[in-house]
N, C-alpha and C positions, 0 to 999 in steps of 0.2 A: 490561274497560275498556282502549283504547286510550293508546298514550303521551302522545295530544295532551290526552285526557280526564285524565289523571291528572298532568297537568302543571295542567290548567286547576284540580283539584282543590288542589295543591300550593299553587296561587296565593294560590287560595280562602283557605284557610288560615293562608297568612302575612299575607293582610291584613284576616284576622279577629284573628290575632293583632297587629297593628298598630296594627287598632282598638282594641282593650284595652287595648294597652298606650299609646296614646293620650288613652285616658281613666280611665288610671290615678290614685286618687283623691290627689289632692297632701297631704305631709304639712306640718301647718301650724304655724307659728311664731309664737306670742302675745308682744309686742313690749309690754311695760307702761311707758311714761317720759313726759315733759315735752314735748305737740307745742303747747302754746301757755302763755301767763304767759313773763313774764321771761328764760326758761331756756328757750324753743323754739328759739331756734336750736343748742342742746347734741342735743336731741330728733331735730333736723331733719337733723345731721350722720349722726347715728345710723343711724337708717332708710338715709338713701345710703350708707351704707358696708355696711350688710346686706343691700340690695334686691339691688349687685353683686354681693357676694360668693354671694346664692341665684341671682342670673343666671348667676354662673358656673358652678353647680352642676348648674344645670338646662339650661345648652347642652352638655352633655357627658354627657344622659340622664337627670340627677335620681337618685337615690336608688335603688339597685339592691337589693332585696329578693326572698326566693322567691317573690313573687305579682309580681314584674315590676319596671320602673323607674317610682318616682313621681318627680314633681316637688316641690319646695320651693316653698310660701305663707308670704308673711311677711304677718300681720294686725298692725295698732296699735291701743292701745288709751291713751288719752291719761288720765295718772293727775295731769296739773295740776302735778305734780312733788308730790304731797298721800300722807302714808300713809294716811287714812282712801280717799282717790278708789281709792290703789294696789288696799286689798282688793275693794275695789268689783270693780272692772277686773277683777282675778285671780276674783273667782267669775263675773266673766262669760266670764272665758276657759275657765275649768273646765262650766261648763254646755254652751260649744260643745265638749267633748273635746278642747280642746287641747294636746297631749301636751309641749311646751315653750314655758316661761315665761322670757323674756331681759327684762335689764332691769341699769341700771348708774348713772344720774345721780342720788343719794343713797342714801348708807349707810344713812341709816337708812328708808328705805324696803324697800333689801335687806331689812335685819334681821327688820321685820315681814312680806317675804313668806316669806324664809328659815324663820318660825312657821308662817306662813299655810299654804306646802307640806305640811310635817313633817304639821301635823292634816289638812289636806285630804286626803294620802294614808294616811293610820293610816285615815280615817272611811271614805273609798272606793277600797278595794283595785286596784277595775278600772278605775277613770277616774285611776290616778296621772300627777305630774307632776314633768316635772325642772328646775329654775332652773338657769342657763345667765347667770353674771355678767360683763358687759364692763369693767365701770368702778367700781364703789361699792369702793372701797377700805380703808375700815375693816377693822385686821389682827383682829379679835375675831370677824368673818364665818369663817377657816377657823384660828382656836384657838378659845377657848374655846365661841362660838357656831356652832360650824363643823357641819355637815349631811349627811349621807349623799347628800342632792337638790340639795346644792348645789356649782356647780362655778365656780372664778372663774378667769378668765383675763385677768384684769390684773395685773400685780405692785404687792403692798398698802404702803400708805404709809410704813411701814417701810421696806421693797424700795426705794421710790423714793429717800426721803429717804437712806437709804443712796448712793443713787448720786451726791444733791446733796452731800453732804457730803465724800465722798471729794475733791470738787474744791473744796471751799472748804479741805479740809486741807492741801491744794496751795498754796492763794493766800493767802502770807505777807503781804497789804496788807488780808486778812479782820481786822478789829479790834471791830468793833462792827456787830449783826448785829439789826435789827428782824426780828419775827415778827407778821403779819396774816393775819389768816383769817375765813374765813366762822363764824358760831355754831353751829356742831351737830354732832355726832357726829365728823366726818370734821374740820374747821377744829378741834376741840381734839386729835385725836389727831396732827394736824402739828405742830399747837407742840409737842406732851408728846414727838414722836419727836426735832424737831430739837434740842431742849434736850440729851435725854439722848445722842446722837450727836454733839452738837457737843461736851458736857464731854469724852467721852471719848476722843475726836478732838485736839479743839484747846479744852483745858482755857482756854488763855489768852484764847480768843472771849467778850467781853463781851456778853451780851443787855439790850439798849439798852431795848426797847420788847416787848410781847407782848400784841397787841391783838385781840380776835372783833367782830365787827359782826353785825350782822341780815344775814340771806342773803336774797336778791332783794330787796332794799329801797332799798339805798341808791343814791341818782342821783347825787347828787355824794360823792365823795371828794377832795376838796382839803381839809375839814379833818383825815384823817388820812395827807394826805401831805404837810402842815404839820408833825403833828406828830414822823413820822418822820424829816423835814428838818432840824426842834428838837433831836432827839436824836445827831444826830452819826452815824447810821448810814453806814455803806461798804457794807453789805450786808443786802438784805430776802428774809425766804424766805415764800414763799405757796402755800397748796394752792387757793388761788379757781380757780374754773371759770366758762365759761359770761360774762353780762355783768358779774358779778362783777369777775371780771380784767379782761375788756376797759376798764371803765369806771375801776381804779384804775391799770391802766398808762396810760392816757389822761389820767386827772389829774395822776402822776408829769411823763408829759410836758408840759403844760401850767405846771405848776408849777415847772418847771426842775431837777426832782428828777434826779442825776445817778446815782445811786448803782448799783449794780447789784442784779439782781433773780434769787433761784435759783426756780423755778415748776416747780409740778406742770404745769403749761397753757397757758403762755406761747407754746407754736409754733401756734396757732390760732383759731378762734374772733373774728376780726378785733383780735385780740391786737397782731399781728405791722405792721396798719397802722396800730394806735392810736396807737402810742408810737413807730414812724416813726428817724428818725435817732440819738433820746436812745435806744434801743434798742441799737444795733449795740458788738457785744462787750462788752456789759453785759447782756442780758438771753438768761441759761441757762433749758433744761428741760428735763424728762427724760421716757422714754417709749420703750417697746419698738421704735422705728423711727421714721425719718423720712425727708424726701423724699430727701436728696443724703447719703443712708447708703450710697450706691454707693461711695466709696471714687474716688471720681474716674473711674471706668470706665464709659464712654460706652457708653450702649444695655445696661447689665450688666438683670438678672434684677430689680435691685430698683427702677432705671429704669422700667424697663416696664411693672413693677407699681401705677409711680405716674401714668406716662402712659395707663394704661386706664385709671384713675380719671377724669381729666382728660377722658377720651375723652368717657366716656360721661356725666361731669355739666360740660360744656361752659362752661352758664352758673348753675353754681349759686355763692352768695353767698360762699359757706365751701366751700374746699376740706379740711377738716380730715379726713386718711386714716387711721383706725386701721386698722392688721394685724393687733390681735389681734381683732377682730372677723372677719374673714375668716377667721382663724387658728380661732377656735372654730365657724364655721360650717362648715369642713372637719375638724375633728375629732369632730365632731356626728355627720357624716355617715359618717366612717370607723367611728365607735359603733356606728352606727344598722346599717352592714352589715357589722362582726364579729358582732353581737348579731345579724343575723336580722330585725329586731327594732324596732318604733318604742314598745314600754314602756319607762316611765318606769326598772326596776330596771331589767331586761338591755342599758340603755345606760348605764346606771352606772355596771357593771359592766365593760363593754366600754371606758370612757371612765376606769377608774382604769388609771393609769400609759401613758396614751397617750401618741404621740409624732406630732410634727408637722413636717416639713422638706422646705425647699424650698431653693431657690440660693442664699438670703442670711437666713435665719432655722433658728432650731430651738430647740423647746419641748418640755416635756412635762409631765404632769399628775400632779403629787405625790399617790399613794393615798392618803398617809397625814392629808390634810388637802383635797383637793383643790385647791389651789393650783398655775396654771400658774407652771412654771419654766422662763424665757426670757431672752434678754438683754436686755444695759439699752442703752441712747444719752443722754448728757448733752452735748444741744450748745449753741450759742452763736450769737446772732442777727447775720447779715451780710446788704449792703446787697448786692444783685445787681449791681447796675450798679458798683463794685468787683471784681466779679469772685471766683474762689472758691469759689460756689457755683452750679448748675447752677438749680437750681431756686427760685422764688421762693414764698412761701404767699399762698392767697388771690388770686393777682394783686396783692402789695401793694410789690412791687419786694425784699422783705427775706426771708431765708429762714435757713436753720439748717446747720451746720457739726459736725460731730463733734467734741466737746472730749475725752469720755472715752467710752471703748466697755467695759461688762461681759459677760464670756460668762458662759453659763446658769448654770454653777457657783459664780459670781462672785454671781450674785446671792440664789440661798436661804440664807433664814434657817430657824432652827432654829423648831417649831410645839410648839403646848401642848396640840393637837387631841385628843382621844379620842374617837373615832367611834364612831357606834353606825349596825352594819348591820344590817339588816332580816332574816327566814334566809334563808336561802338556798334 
């Protein structure tokens, strides 16, 4: 064979291999949450925040394994925000072999797929599955009910309300402190956290009020921002999400309710326009990142990070950006090829004690519980046009300022976790 022939050959070949690796089978991500009822737009945040974070993964090659580079599919599967719809959902993702299950807007939804996993993969060896948590916060997901399959990367309500209360031990005008929350799992493990945090904090914080409501139910809240107003409250703390919150700091404002507000949720979710002016240096919250966490530094790394978001979802309703979702779909993928590997254990594996860092964050994946440990941000709502802050949320002219910053080490707590691993 000639040069010109064995060039033509060589061609040949790289673009048979091109071809294949072109049509390399994507590995797919089973998305189980809330894309319609009350709570779609929590759902809807979601999916954009994971559709970039696989776009980003997949313009840089997808997924490098020894049969080639695949690419990331994110599938949804709408569970109504329902635990019965959730299992539904999960054996329809399990019947397509979908080797991860993410999923984050109620604890207790976690809880039952956290079951659901555990038996799924005991019954079928070779079709296992791994849950991959963004948000369900309930700290009893990695103590006492904590999973081998399950890995959460949000910092749990403890974690959080830790960070709220650090700054309310600060603020010597904190005297009387209402507690509202949503009814179920997650809204009584907030009050149960702040109670015992604030006594041993600031023994002298009187708890005024400690109230649960029906979750997705209620349209007006003016009678319980009556009666918080009744109560003499300086300070309310709430784990609501979703229209939950939108629609109580909404009545706050309305209501002329001045008080301040410490939130799990407050910087999104049309939060930030609801409550408008009666907001600004009264309404904290807390959360591994946010937009003007640059530190004042123009075009810095955490900048940029917020501007491609913005890029690419132009005109979406809600700009609400979580990092730790992008933060777990890059560490997913760093599992996926230390392990080799798209099973459910040898990414397990590969994903206990991971570590994740970039220019303006760093995490990593406690073995001993699975629990990501990341820092915290407690900021404070300010009016854009004031100046201050760089970025506004939503489009809503009001954005978020750094009150308190925790590094990694700053924020784990001690776990009650005793894992049980699978053999080896």
């Amino acid at each position: 064979m000639n040069i010109s022939g064995k060039k033509i050959v060589a061609l040949a070949l790289l673009l048979c291999a091109s071809v294949i690796a072109g049509a390399a089978e994507p590995i797919k991500i089973g998305m189980i949450d809330g894309m319609s009822g009350p709570f779609a737009n929590a759902g809807e945040a979601v999916a954009r925040n994971l559709q970039l974070a696989i776009e980003t993964v997949n313009a840089r090659g997808g997924v490098k394994l020894p049969d080639g580079r695949h690419p990331l599919a994110l599938e949804i599967f709408d569970n109504k925000l329902g635990v019965e719809e959730s299992l539904i959902e999960f054996k329809r993702l399990t019947d397509k072999h979908i080797p991860f299950v993410v999923q984050g807007n109620s604890s207790a939804v976690a809880a039952a797929l956290i079951d659901a996993v555990a038996k799924h993969n005991q019954r079928v060896p070779d079709n296992r599955v791994l849950f991959l948590n963004y948000s369900a916060v309930d700290p009893a997901l990695t103590n006492e009910k904590c999973s081998y399959w399950h890995f959460r990367f949000d910092a749990n309500a403890d974690m959080r309300m830790n960070a709220l209360t650090e700054v309310i031990k600060g603020d010597a005008r904190a005297k009387r402190v209402y507690l509202i929350g949503q009814d179920y799992s997650f809204g009584r493990l907030v009050a149960q956290a702040a109670r015992s945090q604030l006594a041993a904090k600031r023994p002298d914080i009187v708890i005024v009020g400690d109230e649960l409501h029906p979750i997705g139910k209620i349209k007006d809240f003016a009678p319980y921002i009556a009666k918080i107003k009744a109560s003499g409250a300086d300070a309310v703390i709430t784990g609501n999400w979703g229209n939950d919150l939108t629609l109580l700091v909404k009545a706050a404002k309305e209501f002329g309710l001045n008080t301040k507000f410490y939130t799990f949720y407050g910087n999104g979710l049309g939060a930030p326009a609801a409550i408008g002016d009666a907001g600004v240096d009264r309404v904290r919250a807390v959360a591994e990142w946010h937009p003007n966490a640059g530190d004042g530094v123009v075009n810095s790394a955490s900048d940029r990070f917020y501007s491609a978001f913005r890029q690419r979802y132009p005109q979406a309703k809600d700009d609400y950006v979580f990092l730790r979702m992008h933060v777990m779909i890059e560490m997913l993928v760093a599992a996926m090829e230390k392990a080799k590997s798209t099973e459910a254990n040898a990414v397990a594996k590969a994903l206990e004690g991971g570590h994740y860092q970039n220019a303006f964050h760093d995490a990593t994946m406690r073995a001993a519980d699975h629990q990501l440990i990341q820092p915290l941000y407690v900021s404070v709502m300010r009016k854009k046009s004031n100046g201050g802050i760089r970025f506004d949320n939503e489009g809503s002219g009001y954005g978020f300022k750094t009150e308190l910053y925790l590094p990694a080490a700053s924020t784990a707590l001690s776990t009650s976790c005793k894992m049980q691993r699978p053999p080896r």
